[in-house]
N, C-alpha and C positions, 0 to 999 in steps of 0.2 A: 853755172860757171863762176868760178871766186874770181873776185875785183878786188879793189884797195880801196875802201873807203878812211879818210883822214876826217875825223872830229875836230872841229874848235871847239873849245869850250868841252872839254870831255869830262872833265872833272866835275860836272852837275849830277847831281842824282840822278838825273832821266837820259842824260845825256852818256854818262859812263854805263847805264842798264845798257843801252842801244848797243855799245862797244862791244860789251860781252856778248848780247845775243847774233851781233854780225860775227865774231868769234866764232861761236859757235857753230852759224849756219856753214863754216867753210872758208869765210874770207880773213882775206890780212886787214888788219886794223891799225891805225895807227891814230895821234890824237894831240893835244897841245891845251896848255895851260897855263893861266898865270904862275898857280900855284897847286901843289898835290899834296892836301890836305887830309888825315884820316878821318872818315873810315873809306870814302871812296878812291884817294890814292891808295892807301894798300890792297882795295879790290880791284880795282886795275892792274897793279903788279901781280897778284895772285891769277889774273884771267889772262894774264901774258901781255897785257896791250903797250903796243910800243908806243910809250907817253915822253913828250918833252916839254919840260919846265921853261914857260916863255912862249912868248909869239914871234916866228920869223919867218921870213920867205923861203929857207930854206928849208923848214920844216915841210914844205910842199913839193921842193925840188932841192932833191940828197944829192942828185947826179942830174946833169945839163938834159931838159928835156926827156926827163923823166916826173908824170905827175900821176896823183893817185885819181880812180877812173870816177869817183865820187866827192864833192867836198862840203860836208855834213856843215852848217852854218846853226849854231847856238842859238838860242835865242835872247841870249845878255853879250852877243858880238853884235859891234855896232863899224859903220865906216869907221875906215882910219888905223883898223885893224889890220899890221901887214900882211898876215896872212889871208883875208878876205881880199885886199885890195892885190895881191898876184893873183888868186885866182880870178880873179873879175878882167885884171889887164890880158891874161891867156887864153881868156874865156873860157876855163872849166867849168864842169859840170857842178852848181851848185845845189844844193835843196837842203830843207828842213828836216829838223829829228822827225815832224809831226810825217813830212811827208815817204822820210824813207822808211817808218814803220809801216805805214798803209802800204805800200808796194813792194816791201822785202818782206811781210810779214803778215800781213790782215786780208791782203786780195784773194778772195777764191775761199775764204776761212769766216764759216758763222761769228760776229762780231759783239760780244757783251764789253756795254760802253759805260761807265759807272761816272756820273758827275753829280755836281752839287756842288754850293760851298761848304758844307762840314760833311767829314765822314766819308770821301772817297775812298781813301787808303783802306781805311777798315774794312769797307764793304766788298772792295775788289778782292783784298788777300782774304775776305770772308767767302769770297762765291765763287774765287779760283780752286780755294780747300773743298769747296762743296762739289763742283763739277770735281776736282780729282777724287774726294772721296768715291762719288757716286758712277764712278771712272768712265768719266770724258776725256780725262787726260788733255787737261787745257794749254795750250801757250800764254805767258802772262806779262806785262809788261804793269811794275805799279811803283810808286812814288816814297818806296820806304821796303825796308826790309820786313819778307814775310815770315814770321816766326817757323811757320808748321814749314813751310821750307827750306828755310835757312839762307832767301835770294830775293831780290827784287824784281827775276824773271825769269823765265823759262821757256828753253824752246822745242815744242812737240810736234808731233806728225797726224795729229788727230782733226784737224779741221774745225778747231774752236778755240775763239780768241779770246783773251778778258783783256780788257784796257782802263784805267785807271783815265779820265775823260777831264783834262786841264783847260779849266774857260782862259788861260790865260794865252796870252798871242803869243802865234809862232813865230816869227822869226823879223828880221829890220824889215824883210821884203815882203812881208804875210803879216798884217797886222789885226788876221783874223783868229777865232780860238784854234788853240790844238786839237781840241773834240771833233771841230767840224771834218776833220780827215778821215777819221777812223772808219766810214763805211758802215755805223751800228746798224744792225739787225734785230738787237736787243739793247734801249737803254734805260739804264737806274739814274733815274733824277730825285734825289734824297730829300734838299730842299735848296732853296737859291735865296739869298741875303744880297745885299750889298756891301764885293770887296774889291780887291785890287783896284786902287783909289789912282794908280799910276796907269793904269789899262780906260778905266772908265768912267767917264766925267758924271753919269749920271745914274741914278737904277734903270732908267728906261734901255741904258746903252747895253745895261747886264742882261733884262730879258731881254733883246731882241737878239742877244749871243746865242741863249737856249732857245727861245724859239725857234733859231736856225737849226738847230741841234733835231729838236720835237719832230724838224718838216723834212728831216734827210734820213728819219724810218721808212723803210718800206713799207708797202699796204699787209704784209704778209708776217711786219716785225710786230713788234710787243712795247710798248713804254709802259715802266714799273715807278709808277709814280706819287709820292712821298705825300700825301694828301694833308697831313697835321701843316706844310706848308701854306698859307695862302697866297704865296707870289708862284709856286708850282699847281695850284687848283686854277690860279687866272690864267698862266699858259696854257693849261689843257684846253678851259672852258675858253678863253678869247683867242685860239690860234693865229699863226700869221695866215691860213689857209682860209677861203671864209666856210667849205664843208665840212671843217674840222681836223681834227688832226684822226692822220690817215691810216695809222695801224691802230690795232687792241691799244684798250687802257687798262692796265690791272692796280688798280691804286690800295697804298696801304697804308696805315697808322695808328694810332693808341688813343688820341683826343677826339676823331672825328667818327660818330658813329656809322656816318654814310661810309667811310673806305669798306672797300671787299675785301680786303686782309685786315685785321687786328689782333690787336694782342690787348688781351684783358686778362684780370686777376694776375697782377703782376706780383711774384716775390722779391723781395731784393734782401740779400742775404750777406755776408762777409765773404761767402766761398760761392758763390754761384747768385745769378736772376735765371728765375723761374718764372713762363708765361702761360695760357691757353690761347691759342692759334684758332678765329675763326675767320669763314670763308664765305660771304655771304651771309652772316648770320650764325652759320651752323659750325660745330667744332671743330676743327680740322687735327687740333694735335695739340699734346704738350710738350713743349720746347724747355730747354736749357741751354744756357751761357754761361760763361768762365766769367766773363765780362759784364763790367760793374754799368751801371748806367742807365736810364729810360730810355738817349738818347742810341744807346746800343741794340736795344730791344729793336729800335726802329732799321737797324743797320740789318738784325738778323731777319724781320720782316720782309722787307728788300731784297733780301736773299733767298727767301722761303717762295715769296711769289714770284720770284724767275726761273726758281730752281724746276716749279710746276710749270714751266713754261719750257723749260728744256728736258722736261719728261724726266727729270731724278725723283727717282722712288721716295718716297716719307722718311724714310728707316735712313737710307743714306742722308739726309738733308739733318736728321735727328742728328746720328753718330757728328756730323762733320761741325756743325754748329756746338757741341757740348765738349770737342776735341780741340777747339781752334783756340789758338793762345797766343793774336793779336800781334800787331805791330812792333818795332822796336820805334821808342820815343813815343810810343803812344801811351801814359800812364805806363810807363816803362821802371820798374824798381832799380836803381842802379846800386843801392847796395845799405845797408843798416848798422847801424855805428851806435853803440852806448842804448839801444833801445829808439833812435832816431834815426827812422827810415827817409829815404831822399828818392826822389819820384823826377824823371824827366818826362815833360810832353811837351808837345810841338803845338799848342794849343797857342794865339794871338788875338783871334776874333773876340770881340766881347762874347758872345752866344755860345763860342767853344769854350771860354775861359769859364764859364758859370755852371755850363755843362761837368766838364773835367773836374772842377771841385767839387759839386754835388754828387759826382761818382766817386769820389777819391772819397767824400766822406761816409759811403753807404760800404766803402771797403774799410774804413780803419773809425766806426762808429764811438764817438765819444773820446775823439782823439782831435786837440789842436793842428789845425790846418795853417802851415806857414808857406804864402804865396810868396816867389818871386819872378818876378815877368820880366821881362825885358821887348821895346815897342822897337822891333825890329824891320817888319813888314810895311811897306809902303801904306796900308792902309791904318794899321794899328801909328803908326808916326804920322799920322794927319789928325785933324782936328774932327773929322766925321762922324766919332764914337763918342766925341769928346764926356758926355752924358750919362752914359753905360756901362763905363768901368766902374764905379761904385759899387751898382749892384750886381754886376757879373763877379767881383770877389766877396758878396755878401758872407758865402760859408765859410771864408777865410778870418781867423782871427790875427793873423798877423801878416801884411803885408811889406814887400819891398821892392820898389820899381826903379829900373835904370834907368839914368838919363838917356833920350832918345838916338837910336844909333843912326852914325851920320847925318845932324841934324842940318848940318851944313848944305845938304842937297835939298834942302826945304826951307820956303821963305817962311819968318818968322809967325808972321800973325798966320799959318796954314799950318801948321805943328801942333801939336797934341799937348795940352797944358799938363804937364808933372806934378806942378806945384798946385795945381787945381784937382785933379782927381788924389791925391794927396791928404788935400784938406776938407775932399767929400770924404774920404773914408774914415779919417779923424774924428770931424761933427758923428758920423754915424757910432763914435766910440771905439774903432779898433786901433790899434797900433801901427802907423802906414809911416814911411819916412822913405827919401830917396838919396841914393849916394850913387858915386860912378865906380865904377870894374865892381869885378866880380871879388877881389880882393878886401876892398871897402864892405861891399855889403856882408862878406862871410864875418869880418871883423864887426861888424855891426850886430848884425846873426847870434855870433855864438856864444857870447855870453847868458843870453837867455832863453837857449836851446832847452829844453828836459824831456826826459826818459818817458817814449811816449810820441813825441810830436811827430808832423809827418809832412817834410818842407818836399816843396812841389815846382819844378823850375820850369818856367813857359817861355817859350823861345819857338821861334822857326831857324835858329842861327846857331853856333856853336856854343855861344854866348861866353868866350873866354874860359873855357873848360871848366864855368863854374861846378859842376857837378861834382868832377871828380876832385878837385879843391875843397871843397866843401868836405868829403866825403875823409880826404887827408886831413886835415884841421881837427875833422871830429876824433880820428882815430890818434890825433897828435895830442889832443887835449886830453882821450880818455889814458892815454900812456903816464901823460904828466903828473893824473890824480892818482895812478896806481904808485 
């Protein structure tokens, strides 16, 4: 039966996914937000959702006693919000995105739950491609747009779910992960670091999220588990359970000889990584990827060993892995000017950031790597890494970091020193300096831009449309020499 579910907060990425796929199943959507910003305000418009700019109570009530039969709660709505605070005085029905996916969407449906801190996106839009190659025809719900689809989700009749598995908390009134709802049957645990520094005061707080995670497989699921991790080998081996943890383990990775997936004799090439897949020792296959990276190899592993676990044939697992072309914002080309290519990713973690350069440089070999990052993310804007960015932009010969955004929401001495990772990267010999907007830095930038380089913008944020600024400047400058 179609309802009227109303989003707060619809304009998030996960949040505006959800819009469409209730779109989709039948119902009226309707939704609210500060602001409707691209690229997800115009895919709201294009999905039809009736969206209003602003919070107000009568976005909940158009006509007297009339209200929508669900009221989807954001998980960046907090008290105080009017529209939270009528639904609460009328006592409507409220719940979480995390919740009304599991019950509009995941209940009754084999459930593949992909978490970690790096590398979910990829891995999900990698093993959603693979079940539909190998045709599952999966429903997918993931945290970025999927290249080989064209979407962020999808919704099918086949009885198989992929979910993109967010350790971070659902909602003011659920201050537990998003993961924990999804019901997995099957999860990819990649590797677990310590992040979101706003969610969790400690590493201890972070595994005991996946732990809970590990203990809500059934005895009948599968954990495909990232073994080159050693904070996901001490979940496995010291569960929260004391007989272990209670479904299959299929563990895989490229450093540890004990995993039963690996990937040895790795190519790494400008156009392609090429691996050998063994299974236990023995060969299982030769794989290929589009995609640049060691860290990727471990993504298409991950997918190799679920994929054996959801019974897709070799041959489809081959085609869909050597077909798939990634993320958008992920090492994303957004366009080439004067022989200077410009590269957006959504990389912030130290471990992504070191990662993302040392694959950017095995794609553009013997070509100057010009970092600019901006410390957007609650954890990258705290003092926790403070150590790490140095060598996470090691491959970077030119660096440039924005002042920290919103620093005003963080006390002084618990912010992330600028001026200090700055002058590690300087002692170490490179070029590193810090200015504010995106304005600044391009004017800083471009003078000593050449034919050749390959600037690479890290952000989780829009970061002032530096990109495509960037991208005008260079084609303003090349006008000006001709």
């Amino acid at each position: 039966m179609a309802r009227h579910f109303h989003l707060i907060g619809v304009c998030g990425t996960a949040m505006g996914s959800l819009a469409g796929m209730l779109k989709a199943a039948g119902h009226r959507v309707t939704g609210s937000d500060k602001a409707f910003y691209p690229p997800m305000g115009d895919e709201l418009k294009r999905l039809g959702i009736e969206a209003r700019e602003g919070f107000a109570a009568t976005n909940l009530e158009p006509q007297p006693g009339v209200f929508p039969d669900v009221v989807v709660v954001g998980n960046a709505v907090s008290r105080g919000n009017p529209e939270l605070e009528h639904a609460l005085n009328w006592h409507l029905r409220c719940a979480s995105m995390a919740e009304v996916i599991r019950e509009e969407f995941i209940r009754g449906c084999h459930s593949s739950v992909v978490a970690g801190t790096h590398g979910k996106t990829t891995t999900t839009s990698m093993l959603a491609w693979t079940m539909e190659v190998g045709g599952l025809d999966p429903s997918f719900l993931i945290g970025g747009v999927a290249e080989n689809f064209g979407a962020s989700f999808k919704v099918a009749r086949s009885g198989h779910f992929v979910i993109e598995g967010d350790e971070y908390d659902t909602a003011y009134f659920d201050k537990g992960a998003k993961f924990l709802h999804y019901l997995p049957d099957l999860v990819i645990l990649n590797n677990v670091e310590y992040d979101h520094a706003d969610i969790y005061a400690t590493m201890e707080d972070v595994k005991r999220s996946f732990r809970m995670l590990i203990n809500l497989i059934p005895g009948g699921g599968r954990l495909i588990a990232g073994w080159d991790s050693p904070v996901v080998r001490e979940l496995v081996e010291h569960p929260v359970v004391p007989q272990g943890v209670w479904s299959a383990v299929e563990s895989f990775g490229i450093d540890r000889e004990d995993a039963k997936w690996r990937a040895v004799d790795l190519r790494l090439t400008v156009e392609e990584t090429r691996f050998t897949v063994l299974r236990g020792g023995e060969v299982w296959g030769e794989m290929s990827t589009p995609l640049a990276g060691k860290f990727n190899v471990r993504n298409c592993l991950a997918v190799i060993a679920a994929s054996e676990s959801l019974g897709i044939r070799q041959e489809a697992v081959r085609e869909a892995l050597a077909s798939f072309r990634s993320v958008r914002r992920r090492m994303e080309v957004r366009g080439v000017v004067g022989g200077i290519t410009v590269i957006d990713d959504f990389a912030h973690h130290p471990t992504a950031i070191g990662e993302t350069l040392l694959a950017i440089g095995q794609r553009y070999p013997g070509r100057r790597l010009v970092a600019i990052f901006e410390p957007r993310s609650w954890t990258s804007r705290k003092r926790v890494f403070q150590d790490l960015y140095a060598e996470a932009f090691a491959p970077a010969t030119i660096v440039a970091i924005a002042p920290i955004f919103e620093s005003h929401r963080l006390a002084a001495d618990d912010q992330l020193s600028v001026p200090q990772v700055i002058g590690d990267l300087q002692r170490a010999g490179k070029e590193a300096f810090s200015v504010d907007g995106a304005e600044a830095i391009i004017a800083r930038l471009l003078p000593g831009l050449l034919p050749g380089d390959v600037v690479v913008v890290m952000s989780n944020g829009g970061f002032d449309g530096i990109h495509s600024r960037l991208l005008e400047a260079l084609a303003a400058g090349k006008s000006n020499k001709n």
